[in-house]
C-alpha positions in Angstrom: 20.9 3.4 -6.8 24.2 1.7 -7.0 26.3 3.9 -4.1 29.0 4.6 -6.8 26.3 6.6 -8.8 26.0 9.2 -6.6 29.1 11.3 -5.7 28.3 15.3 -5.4 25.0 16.7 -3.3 22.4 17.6 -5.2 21.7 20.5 -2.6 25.2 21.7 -2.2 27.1 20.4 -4.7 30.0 18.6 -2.2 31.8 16.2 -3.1 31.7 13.0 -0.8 27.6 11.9 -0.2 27.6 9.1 1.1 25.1 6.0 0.6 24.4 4.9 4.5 22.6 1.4 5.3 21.3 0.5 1.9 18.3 3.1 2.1 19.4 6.9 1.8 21.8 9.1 0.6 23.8 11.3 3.6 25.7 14.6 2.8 27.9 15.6 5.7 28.4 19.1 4.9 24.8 20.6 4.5 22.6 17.4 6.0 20.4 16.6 2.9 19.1 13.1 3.0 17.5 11.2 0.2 16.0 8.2 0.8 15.8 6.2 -2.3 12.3 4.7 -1.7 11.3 1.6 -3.2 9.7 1.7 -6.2 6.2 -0.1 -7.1 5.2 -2.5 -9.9 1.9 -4.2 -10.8 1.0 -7.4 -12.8 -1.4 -9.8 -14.0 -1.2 -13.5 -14.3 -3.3 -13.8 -17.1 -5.0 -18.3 -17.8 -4.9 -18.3 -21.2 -5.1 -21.8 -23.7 -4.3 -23.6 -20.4 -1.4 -22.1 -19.2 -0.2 -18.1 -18.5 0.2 -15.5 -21.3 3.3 -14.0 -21.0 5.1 -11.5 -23.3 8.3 -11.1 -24.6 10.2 -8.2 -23.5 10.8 -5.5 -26.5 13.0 -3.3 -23.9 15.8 -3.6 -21.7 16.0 -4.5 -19.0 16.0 -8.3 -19.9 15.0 -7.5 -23.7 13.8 -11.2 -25.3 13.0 -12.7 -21.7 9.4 -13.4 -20.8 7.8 -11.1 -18.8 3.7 -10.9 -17.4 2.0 -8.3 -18.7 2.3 -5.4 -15.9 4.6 -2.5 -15.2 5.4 0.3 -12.6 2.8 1.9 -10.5 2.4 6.0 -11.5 2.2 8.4 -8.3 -1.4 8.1 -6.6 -2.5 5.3 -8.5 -3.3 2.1 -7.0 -1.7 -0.9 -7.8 -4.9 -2.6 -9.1 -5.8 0.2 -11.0 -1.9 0.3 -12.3 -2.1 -4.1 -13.0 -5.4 -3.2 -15.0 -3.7 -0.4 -17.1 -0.6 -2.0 -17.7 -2.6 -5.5 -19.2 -4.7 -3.2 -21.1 -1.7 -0.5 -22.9 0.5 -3.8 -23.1 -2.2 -6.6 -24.7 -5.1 -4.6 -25.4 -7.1 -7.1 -23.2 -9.5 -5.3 -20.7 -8.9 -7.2 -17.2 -12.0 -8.3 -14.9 -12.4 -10.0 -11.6 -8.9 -9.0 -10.2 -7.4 -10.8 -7.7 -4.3 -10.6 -5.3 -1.5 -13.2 -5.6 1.0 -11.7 -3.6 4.3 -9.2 -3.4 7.7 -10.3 -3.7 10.9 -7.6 -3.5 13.3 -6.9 -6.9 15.6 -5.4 -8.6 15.3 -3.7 -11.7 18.6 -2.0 -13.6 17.8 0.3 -15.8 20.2 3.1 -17.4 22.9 1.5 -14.6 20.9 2.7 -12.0 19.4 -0.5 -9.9 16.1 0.0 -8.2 15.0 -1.7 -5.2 11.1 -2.7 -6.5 7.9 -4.2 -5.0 6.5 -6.0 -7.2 2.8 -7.0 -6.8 0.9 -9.8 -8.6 -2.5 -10.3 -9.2 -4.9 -13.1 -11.3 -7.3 -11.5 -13.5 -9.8 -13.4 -16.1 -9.7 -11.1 -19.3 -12.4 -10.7 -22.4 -11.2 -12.6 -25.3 -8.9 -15.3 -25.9 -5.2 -15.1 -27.7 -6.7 -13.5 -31.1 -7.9 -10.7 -28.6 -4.6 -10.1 -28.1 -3.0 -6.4 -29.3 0.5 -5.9 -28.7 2.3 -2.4 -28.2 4.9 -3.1 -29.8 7.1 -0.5 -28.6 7.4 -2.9 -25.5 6.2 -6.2 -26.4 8.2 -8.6 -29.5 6.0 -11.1 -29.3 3.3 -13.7 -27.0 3.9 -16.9 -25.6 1.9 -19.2 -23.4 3.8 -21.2 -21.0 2.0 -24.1 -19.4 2.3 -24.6 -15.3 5.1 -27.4 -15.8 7.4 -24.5 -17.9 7.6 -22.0 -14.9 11.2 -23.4 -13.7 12.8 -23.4 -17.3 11.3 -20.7 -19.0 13.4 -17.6 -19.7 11.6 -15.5 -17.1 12.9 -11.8 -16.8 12.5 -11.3 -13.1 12.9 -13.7 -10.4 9.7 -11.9 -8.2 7.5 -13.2 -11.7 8.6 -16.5 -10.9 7.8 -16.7 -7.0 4.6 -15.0 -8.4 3.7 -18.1 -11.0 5.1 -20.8 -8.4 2.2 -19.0 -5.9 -0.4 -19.2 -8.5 0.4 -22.4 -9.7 -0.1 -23.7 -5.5 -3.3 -21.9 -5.4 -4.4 -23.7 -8.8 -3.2 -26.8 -7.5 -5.1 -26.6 -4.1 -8.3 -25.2 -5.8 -8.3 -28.3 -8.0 -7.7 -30.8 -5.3 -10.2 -28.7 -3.1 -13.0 -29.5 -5.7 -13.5 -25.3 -5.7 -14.8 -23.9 -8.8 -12.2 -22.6 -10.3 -12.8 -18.7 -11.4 -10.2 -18.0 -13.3 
């Protein structure tokens, strides 16, 4: 949370909590601490038509950018379990042979509150091609397929997406020059 957001206790009701070291809330006159925790988001780096389906964001934050199918992880769910839901509610594509990429930290401002996120990428291969694809469109405008050579340009919502398509793009690259059958 942005340290201006909070200003009473929520235990107490004082005036003057205070936002200490960029990880909790600190009120003085009763003690409460809340740490504002990271939060956790999950998703999938879909190969598609020769390059990475991608969606275009029906919702603020970053409503019209490009965005990977994926979204935040739900208490005691795993964040493969969360990637695999996500694809499903957000495409309608069911996900198979799930694989880690890699985490990268974010921020994501919503309702002028920014959250400190970790967002976690995996590759998946999926059942269909892009007529498969169903869109919720409560959240999704529209698909787009951006090839390997796009990832600098494109209109990418969130920077971690971008770390997460430069990563998949090196292991694609080294797979290829490696001669390894490429699963995905």
């Amino acid at each position: 949370m942005k340290p201006a957001t909070l200003k009473y206790c929520p235990r107490c009701g004082s005036i003057g909590y205070q936002y200490r070291e960029r990880k909790f809330w600190y009120c003085p006159v009763c003690l409460f601490t809340y740490f504002h925790n990271v939060a956790t988001s999950a998703s999938v780096i879909v190969e598609m038509e020769g390059g990475v389906l991608m969606l275009v964001r029906n919702r603020d934050p970053a409503m019209g950018m490009l965005a990977l199918p994926g979204g935040f992880v739900d208490p005691d769910e795993r964040a493969e379990d969360a990637a695999v839901r996500e694809c499903r509610e957000e495409t309608s594509l069911a996900v198979t042979d799930l694989s880690f990429v890699g985490s990268w930290p974010n921020e994501y401002e919503y309702k002028n509150v920014t959250y400190k996120t970790c967002d976690f990428y995996f590759r998946a291969r999926v059942e269909g091609g892009l007529e498969k694809v169903r869109p919720d469109y409560s959240e999704v405008a529209a698909f787009h397929i951006i090839m390997g050579d796009e990832i600098e340009t494109a209109p990418i919502a969130f920077e971690s997406a971008r770390q997460a398509l430069r990563a998949w793009k090196a292991l694609r690259d080294k797979e290829s020059a490696e001669g390894v059958w490429l699963p995905f």
